[in-house]
C-alpha positions as CSV (number, residue, x, y, z in Angstrom):
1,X,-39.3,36.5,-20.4
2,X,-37.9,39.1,-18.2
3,X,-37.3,37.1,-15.2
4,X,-35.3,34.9,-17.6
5,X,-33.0,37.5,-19.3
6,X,-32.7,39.1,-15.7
7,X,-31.4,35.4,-14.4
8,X,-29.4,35.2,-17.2
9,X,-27.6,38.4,-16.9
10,X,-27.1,37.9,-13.0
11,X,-25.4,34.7,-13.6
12,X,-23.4,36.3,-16.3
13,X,-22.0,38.6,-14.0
14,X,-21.4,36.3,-10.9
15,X,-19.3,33.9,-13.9
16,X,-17.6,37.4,-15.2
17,X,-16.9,38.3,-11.0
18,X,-15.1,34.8,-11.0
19,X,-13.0,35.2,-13.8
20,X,-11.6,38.3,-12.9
21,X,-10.9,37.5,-9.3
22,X,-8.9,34.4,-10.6
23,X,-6.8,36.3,-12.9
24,X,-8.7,35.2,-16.0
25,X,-8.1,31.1,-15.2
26,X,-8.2,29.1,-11.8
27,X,-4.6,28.1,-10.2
28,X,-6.3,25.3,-8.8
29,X,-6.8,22.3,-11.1
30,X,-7.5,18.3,-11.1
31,X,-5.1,16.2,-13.6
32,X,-4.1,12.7,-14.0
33,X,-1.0,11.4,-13.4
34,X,1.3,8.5,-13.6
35,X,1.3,6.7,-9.8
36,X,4.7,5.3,-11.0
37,X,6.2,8.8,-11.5
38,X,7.1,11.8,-9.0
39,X,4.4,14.6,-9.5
40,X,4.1,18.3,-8.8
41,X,2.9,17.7,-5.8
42,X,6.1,16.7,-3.3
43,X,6.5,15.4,0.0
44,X,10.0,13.9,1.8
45,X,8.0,10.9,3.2
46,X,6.9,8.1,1.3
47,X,5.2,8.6,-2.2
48,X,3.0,6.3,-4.9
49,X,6.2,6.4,-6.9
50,X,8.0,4.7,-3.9
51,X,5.5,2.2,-3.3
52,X,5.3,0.8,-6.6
53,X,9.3,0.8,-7.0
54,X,9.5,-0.9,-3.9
55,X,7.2,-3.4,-4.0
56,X,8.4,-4.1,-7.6
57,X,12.3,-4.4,-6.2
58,X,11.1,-7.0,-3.6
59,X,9.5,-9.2,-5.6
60,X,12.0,-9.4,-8.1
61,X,14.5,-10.1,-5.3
62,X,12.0,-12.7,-4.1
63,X,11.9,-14.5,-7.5
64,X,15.5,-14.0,-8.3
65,X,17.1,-15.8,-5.5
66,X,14.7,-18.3,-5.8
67,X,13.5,-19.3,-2.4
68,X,10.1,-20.2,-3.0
69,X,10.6,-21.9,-6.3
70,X,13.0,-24.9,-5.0
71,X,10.3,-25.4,-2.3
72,X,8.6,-29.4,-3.3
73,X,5.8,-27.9,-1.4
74,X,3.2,-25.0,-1.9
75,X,4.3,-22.8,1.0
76,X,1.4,-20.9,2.7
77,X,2.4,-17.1,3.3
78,X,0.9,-14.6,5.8
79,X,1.5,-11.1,5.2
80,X,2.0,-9.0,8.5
81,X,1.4,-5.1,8.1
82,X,4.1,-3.4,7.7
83,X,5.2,-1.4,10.3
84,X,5.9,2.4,10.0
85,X,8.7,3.5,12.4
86,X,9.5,7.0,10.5
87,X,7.7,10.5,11.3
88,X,5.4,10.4,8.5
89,X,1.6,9.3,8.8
90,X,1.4,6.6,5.6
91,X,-0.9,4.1,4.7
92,X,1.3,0.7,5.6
93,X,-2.2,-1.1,4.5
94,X,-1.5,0.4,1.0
95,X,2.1,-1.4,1.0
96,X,1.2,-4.4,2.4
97,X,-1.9,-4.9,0.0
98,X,0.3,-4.3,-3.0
99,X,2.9,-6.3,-2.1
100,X,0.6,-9.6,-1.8
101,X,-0.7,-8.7,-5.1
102,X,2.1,-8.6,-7.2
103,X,3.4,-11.3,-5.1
104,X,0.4,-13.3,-6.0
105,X,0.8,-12.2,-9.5
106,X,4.3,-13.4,-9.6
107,X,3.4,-16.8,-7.9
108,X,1.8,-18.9,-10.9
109,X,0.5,-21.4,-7.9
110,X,3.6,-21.5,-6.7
111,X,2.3,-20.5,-3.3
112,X,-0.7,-19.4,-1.3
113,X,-2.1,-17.2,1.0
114,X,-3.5,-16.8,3.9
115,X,-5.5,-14.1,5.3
116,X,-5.2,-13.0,9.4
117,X,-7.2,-9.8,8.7
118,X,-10.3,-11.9,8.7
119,X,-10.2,-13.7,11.6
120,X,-13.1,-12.5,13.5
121,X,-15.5,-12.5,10.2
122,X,-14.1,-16.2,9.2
123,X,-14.8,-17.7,12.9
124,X,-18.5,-16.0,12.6
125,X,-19.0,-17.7,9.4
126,X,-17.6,-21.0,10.1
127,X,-19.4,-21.2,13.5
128,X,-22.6,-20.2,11.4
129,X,-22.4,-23.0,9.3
130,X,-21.9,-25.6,11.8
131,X,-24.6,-24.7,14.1
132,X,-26.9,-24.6,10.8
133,X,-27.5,-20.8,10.8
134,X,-26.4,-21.1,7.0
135,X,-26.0,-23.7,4.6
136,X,-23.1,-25.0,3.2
137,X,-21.3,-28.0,1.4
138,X,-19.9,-30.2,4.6
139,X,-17.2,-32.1,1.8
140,X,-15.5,-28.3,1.7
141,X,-15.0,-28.6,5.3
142,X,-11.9,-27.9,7.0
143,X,-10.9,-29.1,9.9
144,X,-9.4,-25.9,11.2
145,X,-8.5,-22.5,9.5
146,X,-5.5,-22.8,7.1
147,X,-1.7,-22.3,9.0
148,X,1.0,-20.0,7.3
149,X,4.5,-21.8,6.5
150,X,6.1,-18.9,5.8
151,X,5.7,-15.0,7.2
152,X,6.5,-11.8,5.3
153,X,7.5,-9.0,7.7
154,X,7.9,-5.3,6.3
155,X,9.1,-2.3,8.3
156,X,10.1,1.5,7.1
157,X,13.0,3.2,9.1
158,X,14.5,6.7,8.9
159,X,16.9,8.7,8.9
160,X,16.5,12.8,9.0
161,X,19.4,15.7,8.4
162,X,18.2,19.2,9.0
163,X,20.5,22.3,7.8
164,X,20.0,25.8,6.8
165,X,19.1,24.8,3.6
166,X,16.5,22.5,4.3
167,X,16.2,18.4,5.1
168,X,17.3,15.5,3.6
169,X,15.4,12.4,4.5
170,X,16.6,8.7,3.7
171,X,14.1,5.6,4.1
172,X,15.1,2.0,4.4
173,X,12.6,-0.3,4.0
174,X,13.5,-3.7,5.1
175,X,11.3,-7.2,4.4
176,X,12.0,-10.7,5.6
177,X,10.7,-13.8,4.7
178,X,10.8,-16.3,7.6
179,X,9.9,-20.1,7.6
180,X,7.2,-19.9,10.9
181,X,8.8,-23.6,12.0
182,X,12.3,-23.2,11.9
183,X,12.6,-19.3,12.2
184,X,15.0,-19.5,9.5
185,X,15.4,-15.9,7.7
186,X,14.6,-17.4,4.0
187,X,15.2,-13.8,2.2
188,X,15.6,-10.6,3.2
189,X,16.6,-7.3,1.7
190,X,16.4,-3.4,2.2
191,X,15.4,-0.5,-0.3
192,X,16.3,2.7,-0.1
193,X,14.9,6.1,-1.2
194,X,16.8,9.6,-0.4
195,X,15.2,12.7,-1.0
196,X,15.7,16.4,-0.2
197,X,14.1,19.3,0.2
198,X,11.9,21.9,2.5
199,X,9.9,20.1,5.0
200,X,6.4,20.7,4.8
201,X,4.6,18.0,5.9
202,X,2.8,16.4,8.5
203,X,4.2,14.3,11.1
204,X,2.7,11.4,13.3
């Protein structure tokens, strides 16, 4: 019984030690927030709230002018990464992944598909299966892997103003959808965000 009140009392005080240190109530804190809306936490580069409103832009510009839906076909679309030419160190993955979702969500079977990021795991398989390492249905065969009608191409560019008073950084973000026979530009468009501020972030 004494060891236990003894415990008890020393963790009391170690909890008491805390509290005061902090002022009574940590600064420091974990909260939800909406990935659609600017948070607390700023930075001039590229944040959720961008993403979404980007990605959300482009496909309604997608569907709105309509190139996919007077297509008699069902157009196969690669989607290259998106390439990051400002100074901040962002997750292009994150946009590109996003984009192909709510393109696919938008799509009703419209279109397809088709995913380069696999190659080396989809020639494994396929080259298992015909050798008899795995079984498989031989009617689902394919002749050869799927080719893309039609390429999405993303890139972010920059433009920085420094002053006495801090930095002002605009990003364009620029897609193009491109028919892979012709090398027709199908659609493109550009979105821009502008924001200002103190720079404190990290560059690549």
């Amino acid at each position: 019984m004494t060891n236990m009140v003894t415990w008890r009392i020393g963790g009391a005080a170690v909890v008491l030690a805390a509290v005061l240190t902090t002022g009574g109530c940590s600064k420091y804190y974990t909260r939800d927030v909406d990935p659609a809306a600017a948070g607390k936490v700023r930075s001039l580069g590229p944040e959720s709230q961008d993403l979404i409103s980007v990605v959300d832009q482009m496909v309604r510009s997608i569907e709105e002018e309509g190139v996919l839906k007077n297509r008699g076909d069902k157009p196969v679309i690669v989607v290259e990464r998106m390439s990051n030419n400002t100074r901040y160190d962002f997750n292009t993955d994150t946009f590109t992944r996003l984009l192909q979702s709510e393109l696919r969500k938008q799509a009703g079977g419209k279109y397809q598909f088709v995913s380069r990021d696999i190659n080396a795991q989809a020639a494994a398989e396929r080259e298992a299966k015909r050798t008899g390492a795995v079984d498989y249905n031989p009617a689902l065969r394919a002749g050869a892997p799927a080719g893309a009608d039609l390429i999405l191409i993303g890139s972010a560019n920059s433009l920085s103003t420094v002053s006495t008073k801090g930095q002002s950084d605009t990003i364009v973000y620029e897609f193009r959808l491109v028919d892979l026979e012709t090398q027709l530009d199908l659609w493109q468009d550009t979105f821009i965000t502008k924001k200002e501020g103190k720079d404190d972030v990290i560059y690549r």
